[in-house]
ZAMARGU-4260 file (C-alpha; in steps of 0.2 Angstrom, whole numbers, plus 5000, padded with zeros to 4 digits):
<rodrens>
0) 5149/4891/4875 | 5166/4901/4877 | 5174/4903/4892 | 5169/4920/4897 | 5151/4916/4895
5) 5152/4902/4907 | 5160/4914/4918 | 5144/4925/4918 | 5135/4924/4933 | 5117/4922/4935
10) 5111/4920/4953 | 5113/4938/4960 | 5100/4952/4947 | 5098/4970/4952 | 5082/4976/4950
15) 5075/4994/4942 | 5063/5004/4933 | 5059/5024/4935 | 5051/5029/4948 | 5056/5016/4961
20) 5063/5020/4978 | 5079/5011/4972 | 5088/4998/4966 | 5083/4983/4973 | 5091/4964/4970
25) 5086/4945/4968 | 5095/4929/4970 | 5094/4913/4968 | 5094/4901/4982 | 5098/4882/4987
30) 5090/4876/5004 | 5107/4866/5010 | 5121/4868/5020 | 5135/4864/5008 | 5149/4876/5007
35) 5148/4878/4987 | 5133/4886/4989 | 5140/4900/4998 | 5150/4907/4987 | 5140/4923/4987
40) 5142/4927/5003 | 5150/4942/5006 | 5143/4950/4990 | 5123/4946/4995 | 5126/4950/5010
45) 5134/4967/5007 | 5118/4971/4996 | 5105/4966/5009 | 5114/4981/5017 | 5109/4992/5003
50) 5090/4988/5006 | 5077/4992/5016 | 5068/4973/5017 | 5071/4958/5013 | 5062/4942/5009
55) 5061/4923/5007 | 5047/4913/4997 | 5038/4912/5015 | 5042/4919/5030 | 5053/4908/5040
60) 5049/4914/5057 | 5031/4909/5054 | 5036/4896/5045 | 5045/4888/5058 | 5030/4886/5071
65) 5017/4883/5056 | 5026/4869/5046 | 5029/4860/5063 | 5010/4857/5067 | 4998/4847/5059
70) 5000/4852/5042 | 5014/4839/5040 | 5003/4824/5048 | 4995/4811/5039 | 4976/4812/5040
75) 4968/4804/5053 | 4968/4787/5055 | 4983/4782/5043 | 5001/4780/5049 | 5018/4778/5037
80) 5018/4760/5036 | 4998/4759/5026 | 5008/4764/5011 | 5021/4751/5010 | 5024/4733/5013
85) 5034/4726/5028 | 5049/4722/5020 | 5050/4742/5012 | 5044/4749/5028 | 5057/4741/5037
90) 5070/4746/5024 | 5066/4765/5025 | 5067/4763/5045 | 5086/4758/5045 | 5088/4773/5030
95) 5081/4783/5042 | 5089/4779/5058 | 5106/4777/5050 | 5105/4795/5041 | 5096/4806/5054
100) 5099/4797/5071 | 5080/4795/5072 | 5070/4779/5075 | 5054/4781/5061 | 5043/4775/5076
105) 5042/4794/5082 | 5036/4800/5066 | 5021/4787/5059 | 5010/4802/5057 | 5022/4812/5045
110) 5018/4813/5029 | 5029/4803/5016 | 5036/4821/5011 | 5042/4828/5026 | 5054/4813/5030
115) 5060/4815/5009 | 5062/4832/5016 | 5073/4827/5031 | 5084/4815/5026 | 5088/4825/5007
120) 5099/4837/5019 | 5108/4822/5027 | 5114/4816/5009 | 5124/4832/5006 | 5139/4841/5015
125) 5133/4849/5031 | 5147/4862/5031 | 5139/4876/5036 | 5128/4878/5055 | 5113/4885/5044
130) 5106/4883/5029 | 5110/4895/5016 | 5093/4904/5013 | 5091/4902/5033 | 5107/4910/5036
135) 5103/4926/5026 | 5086/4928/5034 | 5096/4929/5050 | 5108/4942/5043 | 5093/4951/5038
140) 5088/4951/5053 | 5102/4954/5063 | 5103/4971/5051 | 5084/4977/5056 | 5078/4973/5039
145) 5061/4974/5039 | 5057/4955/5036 | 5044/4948/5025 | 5037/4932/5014 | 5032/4935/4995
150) 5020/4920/4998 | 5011/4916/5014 | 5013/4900/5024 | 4997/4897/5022 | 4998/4895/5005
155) 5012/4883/5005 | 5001/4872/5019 | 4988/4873/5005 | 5001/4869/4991 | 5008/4853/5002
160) 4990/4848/5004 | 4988/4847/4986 | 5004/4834/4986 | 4995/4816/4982 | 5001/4807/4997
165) 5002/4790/4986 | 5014/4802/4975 | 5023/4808/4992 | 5025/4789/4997 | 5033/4786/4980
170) 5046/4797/4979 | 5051/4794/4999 | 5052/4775/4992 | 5062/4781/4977 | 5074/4788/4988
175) 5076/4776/4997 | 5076/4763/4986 | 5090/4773/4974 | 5102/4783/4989 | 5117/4782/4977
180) 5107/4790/4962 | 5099/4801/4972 | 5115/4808/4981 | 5123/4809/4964 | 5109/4820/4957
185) 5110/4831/4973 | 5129/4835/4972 | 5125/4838/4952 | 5112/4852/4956 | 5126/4859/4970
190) 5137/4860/4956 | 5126/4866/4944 | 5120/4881/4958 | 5142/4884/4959 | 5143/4887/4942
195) 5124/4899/4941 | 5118/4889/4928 | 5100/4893/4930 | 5096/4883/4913 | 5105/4866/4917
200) 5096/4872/4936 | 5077/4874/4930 | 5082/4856/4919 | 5083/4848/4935 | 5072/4857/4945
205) 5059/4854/4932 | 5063/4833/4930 | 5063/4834/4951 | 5044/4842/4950 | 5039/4828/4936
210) 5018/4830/4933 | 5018/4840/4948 | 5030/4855/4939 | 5016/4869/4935 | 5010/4866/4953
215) 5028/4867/4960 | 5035/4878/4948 | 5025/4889/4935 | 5009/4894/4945 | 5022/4900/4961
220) 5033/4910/4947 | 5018/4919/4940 | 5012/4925/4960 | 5030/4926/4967 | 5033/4938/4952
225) 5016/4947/4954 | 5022/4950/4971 | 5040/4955/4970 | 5034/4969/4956 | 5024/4976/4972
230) 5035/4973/4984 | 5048/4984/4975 | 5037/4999/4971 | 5035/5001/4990 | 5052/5001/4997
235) 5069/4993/4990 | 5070/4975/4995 | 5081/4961/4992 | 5074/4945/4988 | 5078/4927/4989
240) 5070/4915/4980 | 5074/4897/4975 | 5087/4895/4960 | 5074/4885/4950 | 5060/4900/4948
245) 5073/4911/4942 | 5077/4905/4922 | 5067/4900/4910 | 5051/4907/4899 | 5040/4906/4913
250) 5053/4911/4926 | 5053/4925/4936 | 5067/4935/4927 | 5057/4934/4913 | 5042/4938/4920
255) 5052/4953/4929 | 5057/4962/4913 | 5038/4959/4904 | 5030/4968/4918 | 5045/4982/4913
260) 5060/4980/4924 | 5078/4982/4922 | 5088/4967/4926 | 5104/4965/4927 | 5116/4950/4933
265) 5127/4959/4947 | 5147/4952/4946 | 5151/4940/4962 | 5170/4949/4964 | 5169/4937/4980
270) 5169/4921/4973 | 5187/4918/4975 | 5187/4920/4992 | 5170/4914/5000 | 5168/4919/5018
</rodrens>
């Protein structure tokens, strides 16, 4: 690949077709608070000005009080430690207390996931006070956006639901089991989302998703697309959307520009000097 190519970036698109209200924008997103993943700062947020709504794959607001009630226990009737032996249990209880400040006693009803969850943000820099998708719903807000979800929280409750728990159990033991491995391939994909390589990004999105990928990944690009191709016909909007829906055949770039939009990759002028 020649230099300038690399040098393309990939994570910011402008949206348009005739007859829309405007131009609108998509961008690729990375749940973490790591200063590399804020080199787009200024420029996104400079865009979301431009725009009448803005949107995350759920709305956070809801999904804040929704995501923090029973969806995330275990059914009734099984704790944490059914799914492992003593000897692991113990094991992910010092993990857990020595990367979160929590004892794993206050959280035997969670479901294997939502400790994965909780601990993957404490093996990564925590350089910023908000996450980065978190803090431009905020900025949205704090601009009177009008704010919105492309999917429901509901549907990610049913999608969670879907989750074999034995598979959630797995991977929180994976983890565990494999920190170092597991830090490495997290500071990979910060890297990888530096540079807006949305192939080498979808790679590991893809091997991170493993039998559940079409679950995870295709069906949710198929309705997030459906939706955005709506969403944009009604007023201009900017979206945010994980990095990993955004390449690939069955992305939502591609999907984009089969239903008939114009995209194009909008230079990041700020990356030198990220805010």
């Amino acid at each position: 690949m020649s230099k300038s190519k690399k040098k393309l970036p990939q994570l910011l698109w402008q949206i348009d077709k005739p007859g829309l209200p405007g131009t609108s924008y998509l961008f690729g997103t990375m749940h973490v608070r790591d200063i590399r993943a804020f080199d787009y700062q200024a420029l996104v947020c400079e865009k979301i000005g431009t725009c009448e709504a803005f949107a995350t794959e759920i709305n956070l607001k809801q999904a804040e009080i929704l995501l923090s009630g029973q969806s995330m226990d275990l059914p009734e009737g099984i704790i944490l430690a059914d799914f492992y032996s003593k000897k692991k249990y113990e094991k992910i209880g010092r993990f857990f207390q020595k990367n979160t400040g929590l004892d794993i006693a206050h959280f035997e009803r969670a479901k294997p996931m939502m400790l994965t969850n909780f601990m993957t943000g404490s093996l990564l820099n925590n350089d910023q006070p908000l996450s980065l998708d978190q803090f431009l719903w905020e900025y949205a807000e704090q601009e009177n956006r009008i704010m919105m979800g492309i999917e429901t929280v509901e549907e990610q409750i049913e999608l969670m639901e879907k989750i074999p728990l034995d598979y959630q159990a797995k991977a929180l033991w994976s983890m565990v089991k494999n920190v170092s491995r597991f830090r490495k391939n997290l500071l990979n994909l910060s890297n990888l989302y530096q540079d807006g390589n949305l192939s080498k990004i979808l790679k590991s999105a893809k091997k991170s998703a493993g039998k559940l990928r079409k679950m995870m990944i295709y069906d949710r690009n198929e309705l997030m697309a459906d939706r955005i191709s709506l969403l944009v016909t009604e007023q201009t909007l900017f979206v945010a959307v994980g990095a990993g829906h955004l390449g690939g055949k069955k992305g939502i770039l591609r999907k984009l520009k089969t239903a008939g939009f114009r995209l194009k990759s909008v230079p990041n002028y700020s990356r030198e000097n990220p805010v």
